[in-house]
C-alpha positions as CSV (number, residue, x, y, z in Angstrom):
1,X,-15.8,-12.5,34.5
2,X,-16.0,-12.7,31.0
3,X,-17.5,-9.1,30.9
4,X,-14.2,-8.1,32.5
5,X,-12.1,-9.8,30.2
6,X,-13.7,-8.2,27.5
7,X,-13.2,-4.8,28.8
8,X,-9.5,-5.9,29.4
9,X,-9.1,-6.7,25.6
10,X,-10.7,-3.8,24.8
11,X,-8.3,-1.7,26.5
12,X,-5.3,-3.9,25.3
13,X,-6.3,-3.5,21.5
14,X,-7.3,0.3,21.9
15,X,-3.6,0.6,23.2
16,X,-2.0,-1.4,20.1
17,X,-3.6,1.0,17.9
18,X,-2.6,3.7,19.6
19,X,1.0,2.4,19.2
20,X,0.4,2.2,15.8
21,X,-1.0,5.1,14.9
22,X,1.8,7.1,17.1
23,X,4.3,4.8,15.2
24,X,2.8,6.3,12.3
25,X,2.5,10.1,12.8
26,X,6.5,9.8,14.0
27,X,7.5,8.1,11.1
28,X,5.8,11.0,8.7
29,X,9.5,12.6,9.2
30,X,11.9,9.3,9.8
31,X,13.1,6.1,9.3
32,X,11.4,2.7,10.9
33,X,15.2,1.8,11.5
34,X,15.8,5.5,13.5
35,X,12.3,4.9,15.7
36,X,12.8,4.4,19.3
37,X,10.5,2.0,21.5
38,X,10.5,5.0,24.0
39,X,9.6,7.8,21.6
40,X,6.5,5.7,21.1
41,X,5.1,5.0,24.2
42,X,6.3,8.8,25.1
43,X,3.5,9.8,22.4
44,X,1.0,7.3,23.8
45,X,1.9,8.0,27.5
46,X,2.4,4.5,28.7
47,X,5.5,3.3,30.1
48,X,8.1,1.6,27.5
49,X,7.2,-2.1,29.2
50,X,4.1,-1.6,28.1
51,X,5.1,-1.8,24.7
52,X,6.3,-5.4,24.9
53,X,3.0,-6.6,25.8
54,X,2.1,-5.8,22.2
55,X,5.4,-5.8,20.0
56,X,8.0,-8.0,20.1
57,X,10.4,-5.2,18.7
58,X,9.9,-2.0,16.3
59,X,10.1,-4.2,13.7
60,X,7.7,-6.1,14.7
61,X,5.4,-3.0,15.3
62,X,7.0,-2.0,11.8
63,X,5.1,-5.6,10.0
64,X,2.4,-4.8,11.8
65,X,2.2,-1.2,10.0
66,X,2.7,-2.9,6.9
67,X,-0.8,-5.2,7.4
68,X,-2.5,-2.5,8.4
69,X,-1.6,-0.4,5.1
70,X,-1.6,-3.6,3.0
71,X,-3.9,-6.3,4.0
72,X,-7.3,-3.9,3.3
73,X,-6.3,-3.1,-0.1
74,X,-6.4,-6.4,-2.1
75,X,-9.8,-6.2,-3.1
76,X,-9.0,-2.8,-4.6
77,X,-6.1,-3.7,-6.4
78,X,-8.3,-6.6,-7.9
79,X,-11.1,-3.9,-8.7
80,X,-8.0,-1.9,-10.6
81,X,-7.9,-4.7,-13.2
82,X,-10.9,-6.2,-13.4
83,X,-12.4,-6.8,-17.0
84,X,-15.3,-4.8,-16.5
85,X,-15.6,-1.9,-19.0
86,X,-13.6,-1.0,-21.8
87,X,-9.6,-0.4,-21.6
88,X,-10.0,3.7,-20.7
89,X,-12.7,3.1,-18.4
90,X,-10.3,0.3,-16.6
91,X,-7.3,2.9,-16.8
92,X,-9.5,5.8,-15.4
93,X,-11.0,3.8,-12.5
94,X,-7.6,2.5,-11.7
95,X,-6.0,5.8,-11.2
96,X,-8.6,7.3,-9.6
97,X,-9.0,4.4,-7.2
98,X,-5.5,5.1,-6.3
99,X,-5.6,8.0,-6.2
100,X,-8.4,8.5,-3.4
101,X,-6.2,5.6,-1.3
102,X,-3.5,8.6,-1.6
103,X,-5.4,11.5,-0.5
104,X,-7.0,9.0,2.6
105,X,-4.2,7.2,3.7
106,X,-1.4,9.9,2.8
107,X,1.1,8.6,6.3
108,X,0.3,4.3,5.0
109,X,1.6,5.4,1.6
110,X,4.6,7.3,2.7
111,X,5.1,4.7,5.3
112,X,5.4,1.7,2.3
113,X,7.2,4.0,0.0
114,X,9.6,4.9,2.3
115,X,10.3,1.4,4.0
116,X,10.3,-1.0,0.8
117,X,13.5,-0.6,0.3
118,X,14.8,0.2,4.2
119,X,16.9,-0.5,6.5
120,X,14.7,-3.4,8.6
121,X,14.8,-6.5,6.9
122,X,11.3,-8.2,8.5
123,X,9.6,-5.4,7.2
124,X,10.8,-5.4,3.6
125,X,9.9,-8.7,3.6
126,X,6.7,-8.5,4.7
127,X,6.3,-5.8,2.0
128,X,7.3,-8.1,-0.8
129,X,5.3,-10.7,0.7
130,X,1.9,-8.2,0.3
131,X,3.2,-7.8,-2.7
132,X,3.7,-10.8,-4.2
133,X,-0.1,-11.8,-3.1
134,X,-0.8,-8.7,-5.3
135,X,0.5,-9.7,-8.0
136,X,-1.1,-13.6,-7.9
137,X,-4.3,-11.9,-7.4
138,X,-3.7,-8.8,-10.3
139,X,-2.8,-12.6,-12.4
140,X,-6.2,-14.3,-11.4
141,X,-8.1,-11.2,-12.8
142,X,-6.3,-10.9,-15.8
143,X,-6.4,-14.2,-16.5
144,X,-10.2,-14.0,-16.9
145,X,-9.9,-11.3,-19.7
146,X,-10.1,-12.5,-23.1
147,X,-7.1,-10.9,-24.3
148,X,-5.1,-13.6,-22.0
149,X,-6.0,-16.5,-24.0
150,X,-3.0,-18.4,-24.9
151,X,-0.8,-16.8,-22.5
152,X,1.5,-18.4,-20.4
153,X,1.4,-18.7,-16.7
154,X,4.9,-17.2,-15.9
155,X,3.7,-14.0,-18.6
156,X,0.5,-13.5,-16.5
157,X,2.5,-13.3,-13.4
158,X,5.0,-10.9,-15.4
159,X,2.3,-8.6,-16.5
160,X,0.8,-8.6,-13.0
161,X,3.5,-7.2,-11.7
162,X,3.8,-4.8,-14.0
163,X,0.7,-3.8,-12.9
164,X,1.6,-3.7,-9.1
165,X,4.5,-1.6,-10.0
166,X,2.4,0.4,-12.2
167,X,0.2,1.1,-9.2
168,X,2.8,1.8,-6.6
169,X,5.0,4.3,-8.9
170,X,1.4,5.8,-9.3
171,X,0.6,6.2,-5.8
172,X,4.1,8.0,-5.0
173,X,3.3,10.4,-7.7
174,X,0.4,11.2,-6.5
175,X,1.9,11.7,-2.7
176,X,4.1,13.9,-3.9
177,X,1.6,15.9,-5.8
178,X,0.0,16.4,-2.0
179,X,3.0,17.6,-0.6
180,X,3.8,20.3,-2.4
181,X,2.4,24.1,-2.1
182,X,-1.5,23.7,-2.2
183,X,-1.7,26.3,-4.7
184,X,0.3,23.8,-7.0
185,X,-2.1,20.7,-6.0
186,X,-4.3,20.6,-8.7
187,X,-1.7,21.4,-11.7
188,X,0.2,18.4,-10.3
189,X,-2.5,15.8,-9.3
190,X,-3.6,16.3,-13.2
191,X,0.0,15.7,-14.4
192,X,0.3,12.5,-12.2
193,X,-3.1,11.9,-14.1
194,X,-2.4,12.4,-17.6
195,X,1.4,10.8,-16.9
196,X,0.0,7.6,-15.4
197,X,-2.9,7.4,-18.0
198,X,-0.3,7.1,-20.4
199,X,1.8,4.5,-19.1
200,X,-1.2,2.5,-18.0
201,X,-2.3,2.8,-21.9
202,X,1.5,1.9,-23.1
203,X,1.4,-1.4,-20.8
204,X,-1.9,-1.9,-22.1
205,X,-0.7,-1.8,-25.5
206,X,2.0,-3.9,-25.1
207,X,-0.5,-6.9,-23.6
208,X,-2.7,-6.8,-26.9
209,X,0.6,-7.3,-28.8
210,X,2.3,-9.6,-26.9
211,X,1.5,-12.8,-29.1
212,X,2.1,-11.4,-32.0
């Protein structure tokens, strides 16, 4: 029995991802808020009651996107600021941290790009909500550094999501430095490089001055 029922939840969570990742590929060229239940289980070739078995609603399916291109990425956005290494080694291995998530998980970036501001309010609130844990945990590392002595607890939290915005604006850049004709890739993905490198050094700069 219990082999059976492990078979059975197999099948059930093989079928959720393939919701998701169908959910995915069709929104590469629309809107959460223009998806259709049926165009998804269409692409996965199960019936549309099937689809309630797993999702509540596309915006429920929509929140679950957002874990799935969220919730694995908080020990790299810790990694992004940690204090290890000097201030241009922490810049460099923050962008090109970011900048492999980009070129691995092109559809999850395009995905919370396009929807952090959209038209389905669970989901933009789920987004802030990955966000805002972020941000507490960008504020934990930074807080370590030395150069945070004496700072306050609401500026930590400021500068942390500077960081986080830092991070995202970086990641779009660096999307649409894919998307463009491949002969163009690499002229672009240095530009996002050199750009980001300079506003990560000008944030940088403000934080040693700050106190003063």
């Amino acid at each position: 029995m219990s082999h059976t029922l492990g078979i059975r939840q197999a099948q059930k969570q093989k079928t959720r991802q393939a919701l998701l990742d169908a959910a995915l590929a069709l929104l590469e060229e629309q809107s959460l808020s223009s998806l259709g239940l049926r165009e998804v289980t269409r692409a996965v070739g199960v019936a549309p009651t099937a689809f309630y078995r797993h999702f509540r609603s596309t915006a429920d399916l929509g929140v679950a996107l957002v874990e799935e291109a969220l919730g694995s990425l908080h020990p790299m956005i810790r990694t992004t600021v940690s204090t290890t290494g000097d201030p241009e080694e922490r810049v460099a291995r923050a962008i090109d941290l970011i900048a492999r998530h980009v070129d691995g998980y092109p559809a999850h970036v395009r995905f919370i790009a396009r929807e952090r501001h959209g038209g389905v309010q669970p989901v933009r609130e789920a987004i802030r909500d990955q966000l805002a844990r972020f941000a507490q945990e960008v504020k934990a590392e930074l807080a370590k550094d030395p150069v945070s002595r004496g700072w306050s607890e609401d500026d930590l939290l400021m500068l942390a999501h500077l960081y986080v915005d830092q991070m995202l604006s970086t990641a779009s850049l660096f999307l649409e430095a894919l998307e463009g004709p491949e002969e163009e890739r690499a002229d672009r993905t240095r530009h996002v490089t050199q750009l980001s490198t300079r506003q990560m050094r000008l944030i940088g700069l403000g934080r040693q001055h700050w106190l003063d």
